[in-house]
LUMDREN-844781 format. One record per residue: x, y, z of N, C-alpha, C in turn; residue in three letters. Coordinates in steps of 0.02 Angstrom, whole numbers, plus 50000, padded with zeros to 5 digits. Example, Ala and Ser with C-alpha at 12.3 -4.5 7.8 and 13.67 -1.06 7.14 Angstrom:
2
506604971650390506154977550390506604983550390ALA/506424988850354506844994750357506455000250394SER/
END
This chain:
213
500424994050000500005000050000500445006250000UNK/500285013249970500825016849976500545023549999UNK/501025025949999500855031050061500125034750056UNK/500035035649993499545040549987498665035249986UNK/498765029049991498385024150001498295025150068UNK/498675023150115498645023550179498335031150183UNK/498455035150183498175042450191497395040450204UNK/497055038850123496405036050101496055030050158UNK/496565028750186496245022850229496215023250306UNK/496765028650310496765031550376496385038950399UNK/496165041650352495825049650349495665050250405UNK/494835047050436494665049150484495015051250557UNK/494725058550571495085059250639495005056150701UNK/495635054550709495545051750807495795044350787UNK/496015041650721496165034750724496775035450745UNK/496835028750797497555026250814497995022950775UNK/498555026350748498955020450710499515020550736UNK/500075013350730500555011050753501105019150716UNK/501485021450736502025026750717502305025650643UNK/502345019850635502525019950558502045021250510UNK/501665017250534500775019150490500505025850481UNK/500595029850545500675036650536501125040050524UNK/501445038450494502225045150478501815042450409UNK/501795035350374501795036550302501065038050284UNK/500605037350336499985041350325500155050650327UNK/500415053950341500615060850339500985061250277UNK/501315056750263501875058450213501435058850146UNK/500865055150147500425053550091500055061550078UNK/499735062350130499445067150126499695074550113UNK/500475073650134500935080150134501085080850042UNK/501245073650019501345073749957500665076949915UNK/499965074549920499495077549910499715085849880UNK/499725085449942499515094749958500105099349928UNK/500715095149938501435098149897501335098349818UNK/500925090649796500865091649728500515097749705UNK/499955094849749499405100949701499505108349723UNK/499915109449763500065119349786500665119749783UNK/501005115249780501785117949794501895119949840UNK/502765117849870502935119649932502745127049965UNK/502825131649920502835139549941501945138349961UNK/501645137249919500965140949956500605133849994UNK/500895126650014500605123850060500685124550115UNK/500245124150159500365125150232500375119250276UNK/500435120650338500565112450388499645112050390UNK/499115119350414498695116350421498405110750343UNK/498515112850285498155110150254498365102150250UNK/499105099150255499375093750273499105089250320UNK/498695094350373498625089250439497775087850435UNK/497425090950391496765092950378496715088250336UNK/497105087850269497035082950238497065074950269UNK/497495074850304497695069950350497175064250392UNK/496665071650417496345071250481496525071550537UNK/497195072250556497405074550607497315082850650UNK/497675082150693497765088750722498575090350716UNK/498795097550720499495100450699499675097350752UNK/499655096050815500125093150871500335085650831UNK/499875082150821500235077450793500565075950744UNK/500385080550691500895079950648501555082050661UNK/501595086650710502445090850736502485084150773UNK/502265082650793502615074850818502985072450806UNK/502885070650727503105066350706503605070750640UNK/503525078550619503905083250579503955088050617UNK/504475091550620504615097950656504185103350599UNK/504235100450549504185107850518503945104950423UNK/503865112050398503605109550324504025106350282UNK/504845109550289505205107250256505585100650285UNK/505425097650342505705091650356505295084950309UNK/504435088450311504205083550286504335083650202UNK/504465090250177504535089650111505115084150080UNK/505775085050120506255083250123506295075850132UNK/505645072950162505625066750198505415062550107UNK/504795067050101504555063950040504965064149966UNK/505555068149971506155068049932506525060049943UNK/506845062049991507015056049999506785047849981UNK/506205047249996505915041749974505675042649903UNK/505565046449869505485046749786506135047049756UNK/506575050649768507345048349744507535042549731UNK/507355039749802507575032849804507315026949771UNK/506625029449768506335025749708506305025349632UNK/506685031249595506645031449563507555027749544UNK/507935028949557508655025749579508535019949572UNK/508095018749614507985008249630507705004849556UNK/507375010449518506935007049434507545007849407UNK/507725012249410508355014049344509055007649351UNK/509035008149425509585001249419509324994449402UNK/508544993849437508104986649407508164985349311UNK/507834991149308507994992949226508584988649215UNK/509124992749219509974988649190510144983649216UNK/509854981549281510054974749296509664967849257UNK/509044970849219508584966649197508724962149142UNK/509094963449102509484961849052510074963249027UNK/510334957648970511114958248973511324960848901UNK/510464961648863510354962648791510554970848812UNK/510874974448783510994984348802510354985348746UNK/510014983848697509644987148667508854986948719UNK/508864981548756508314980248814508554985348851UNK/509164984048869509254989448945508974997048923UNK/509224999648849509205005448860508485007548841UNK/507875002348822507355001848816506855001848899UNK/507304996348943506874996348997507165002949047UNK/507645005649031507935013549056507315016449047UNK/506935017548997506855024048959506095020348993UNK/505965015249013505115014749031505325017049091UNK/505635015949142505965016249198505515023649217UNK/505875029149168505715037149190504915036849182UNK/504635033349105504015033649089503615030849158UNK/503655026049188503325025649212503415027449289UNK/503865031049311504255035149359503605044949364UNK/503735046649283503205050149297502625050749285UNK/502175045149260501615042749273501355041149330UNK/501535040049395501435038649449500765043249482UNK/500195038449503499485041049502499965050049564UNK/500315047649591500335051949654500785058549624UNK/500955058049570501265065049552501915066349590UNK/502235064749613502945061049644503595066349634UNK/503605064049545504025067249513504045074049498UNK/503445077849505503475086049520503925089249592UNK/503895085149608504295086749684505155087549677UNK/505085079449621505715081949622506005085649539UNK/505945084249493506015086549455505685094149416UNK/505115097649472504945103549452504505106749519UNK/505095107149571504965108249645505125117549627UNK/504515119549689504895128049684505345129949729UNK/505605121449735506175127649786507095123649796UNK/506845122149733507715122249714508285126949734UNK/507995133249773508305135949782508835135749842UNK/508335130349900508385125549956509165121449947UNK/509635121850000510245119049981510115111549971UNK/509555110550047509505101350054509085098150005UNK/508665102149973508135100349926508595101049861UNK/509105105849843509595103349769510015096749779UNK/510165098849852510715090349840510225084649842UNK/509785083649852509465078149825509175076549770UNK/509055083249724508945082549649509585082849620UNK/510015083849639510855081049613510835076149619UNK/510765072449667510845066349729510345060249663UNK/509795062749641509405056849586509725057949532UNK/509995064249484510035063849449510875060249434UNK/511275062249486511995057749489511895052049492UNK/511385047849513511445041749544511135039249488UNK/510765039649446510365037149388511195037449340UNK/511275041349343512015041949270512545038749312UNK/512705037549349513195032849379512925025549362UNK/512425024349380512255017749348512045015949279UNK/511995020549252512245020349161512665020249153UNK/513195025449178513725024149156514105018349178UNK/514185015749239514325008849256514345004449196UNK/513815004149155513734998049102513925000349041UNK/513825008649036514355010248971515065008448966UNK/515515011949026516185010949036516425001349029UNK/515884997549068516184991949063516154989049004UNK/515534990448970515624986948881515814991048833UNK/515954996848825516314999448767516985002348809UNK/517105001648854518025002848875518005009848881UNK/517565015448877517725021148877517915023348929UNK/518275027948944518555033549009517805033249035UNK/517905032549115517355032449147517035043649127UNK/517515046549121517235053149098516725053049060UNK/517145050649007516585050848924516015044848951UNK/516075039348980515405035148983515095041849037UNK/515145047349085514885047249124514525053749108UNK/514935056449034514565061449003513905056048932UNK/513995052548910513565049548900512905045648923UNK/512965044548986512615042649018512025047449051UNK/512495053849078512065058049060511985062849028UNK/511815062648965511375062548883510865057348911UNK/510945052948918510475045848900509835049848980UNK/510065048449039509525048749065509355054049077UNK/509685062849062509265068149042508695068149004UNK/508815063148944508315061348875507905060548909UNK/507805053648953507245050248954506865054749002UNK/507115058749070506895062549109506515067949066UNK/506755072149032506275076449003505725075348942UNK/506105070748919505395068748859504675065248885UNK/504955061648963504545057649001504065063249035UNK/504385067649055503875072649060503535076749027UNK/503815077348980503505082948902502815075548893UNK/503075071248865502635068948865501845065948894UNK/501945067648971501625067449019501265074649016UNK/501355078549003501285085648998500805088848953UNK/500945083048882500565083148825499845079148828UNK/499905078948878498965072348895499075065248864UNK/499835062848849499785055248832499815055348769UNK/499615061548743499645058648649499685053848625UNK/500255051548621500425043648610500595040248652UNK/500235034348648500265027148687500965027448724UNK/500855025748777501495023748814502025018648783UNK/502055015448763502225010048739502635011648659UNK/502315013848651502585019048577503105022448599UNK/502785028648638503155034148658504035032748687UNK/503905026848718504405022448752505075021148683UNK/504345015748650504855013348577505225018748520UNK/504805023848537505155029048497505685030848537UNK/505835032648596506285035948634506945034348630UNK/506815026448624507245020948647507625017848575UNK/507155019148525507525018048441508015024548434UNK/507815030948452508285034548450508935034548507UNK/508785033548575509245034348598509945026548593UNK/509635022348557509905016248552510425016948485UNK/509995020348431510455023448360511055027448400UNK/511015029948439511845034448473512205029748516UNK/511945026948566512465021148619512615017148561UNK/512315014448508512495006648488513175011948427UNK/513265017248420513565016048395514605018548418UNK/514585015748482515185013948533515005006448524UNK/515635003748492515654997448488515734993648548UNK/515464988348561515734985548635516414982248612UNK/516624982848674517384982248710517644976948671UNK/518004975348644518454969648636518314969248542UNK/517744972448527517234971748448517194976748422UNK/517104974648359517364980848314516534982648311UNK/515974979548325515364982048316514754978848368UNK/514264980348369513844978648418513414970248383UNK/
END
C-alpha cells in the first residue's frame, strides 16, 4: 500500500495508528498537498487537515514543512534510483536495457501520486537540502548508466559518464514533456520511439573487445 493509500484509509480523525503507519499516512497526505500547491503556498494546516489529524500530531512526528518535504524527497529519489538500476540489471541485451531505462522514467512520471513534480519541478530548488537531493537522483541514475557504458565499450569512465548523462537527461525530460502533452501517444510507443533513437547513438560505441555491436 503506499503512502498516499494509507492516507485514504487512515483519513478519519482520532484513528490510532502504530508510528510507522502514521508518519507514512502524513507523508501521503503532505505529498497531496505539495503536489497540488507547491511547497511555497502549502501550509502544515492544510497537510494535517488533509490527514485528519491535528497540527500537534503531525509536529510529532515533523518539526516543520520542510522536514516533511525533504522526507518525501528522499523516498521518491530513492525510488526512482531503485527502477533505473532494476531497469539495467534486467537484462544483458543493452538494446533492452536502454529500452527498459527509458520505461523506467516513463513510468517514474506517470505515477497516480505525482511524485516526480517534487522532484524534478519543485519551487524551491533554491533550498540547499532540497538541490542536493535532485543532484543526489540525477547523479545516481548516470552513475548507473554509466557503470554499464564504461564496462562494455572501455570508455574513460568521463566520456561514459558524460554519456550517460545525455541518456538519462533524455528520458527525464521527454518523460515529462510527454506526460505534459495528455499522453498523445501510447505509452508503449512513446517508450519505443525514445528508445530507437536513443539506442541509434549508444549502439554506435562498439562494445569492448568488437569492432561492432
Amino acid at each position: 500500500m503506499t503512502a498516499i493509500e494509507q492516507t485514504e484509509a487512515a483519513r478519519p480523525r482520532g484513528t490510532r495508528l502504530p508510528r510507522r503507519a502514521r508518519r507514512n499516512q502524513l507523508l501521503g497526505a503532505a505529498q497531496e498537498v505539495f503536489v497540488a500547491q507547491g511547497y511555497h503556498a502549502a501550509a502544515m494546516d492544510d497537510i494535517a487537515e488533509r490527514a485528519g489529524v491535528s497540527k500537534p500530531v503531525l509536529y510529532q512526528h515533523f518539526p516543520g514543512k520542510l522536514d516533511l518535504y525533504l522526507a518525501l524527497l528522499d523516498q521518491h529519489c530513492e525510488s526512482l534510483i531503485q527502477s533505473v538500476r532494476g531497469a539495467l540489471a534486467s537484462t544483458t541485451d543493452n538494446k533492452q536495457r536502454v529500452r527498459a531505462t527509458m520505461d523506467a522514467y516513463f513510468a517514474y512520471v506517470e505515477d497516480d501520486g505525482g511524485a516526480f513534480r517534487l522532484v524534478f519541478e519543485s519551487d524551491l530548488t533554491n533550498e540547499p537540502a532540497v538541490r542536493e537531493r535532485v543532484d543526489k537522483v540525477t547523479n545516481e541514475c548516470a552513475e548507473a548508466i554509466c557503470d554499464v557504458i564504461a564496462e562494455d565499450t572501455g570508455l574513460s569512465r568521463a566520456e561514459s559518464m558524460l554519456l550517460a548523462s545525455g541518456l538519462g537527461g533524455l528520458a527525464q525530460v521527454v518523460a515529462r514533456s510527454w506526460l505534459h502533452s495528455d499522453r498523445s501517444v501510447p505509452r508503449d510507443q512513446a517508450v519505443q520511439l525514445l528508445a530507437s533513437l536513443a539506442w541509434r547513438g549508444i549502439a554506435g560505441f562498439p562494445l569492448h573487445g568488437t569492432e561492432h555491436h
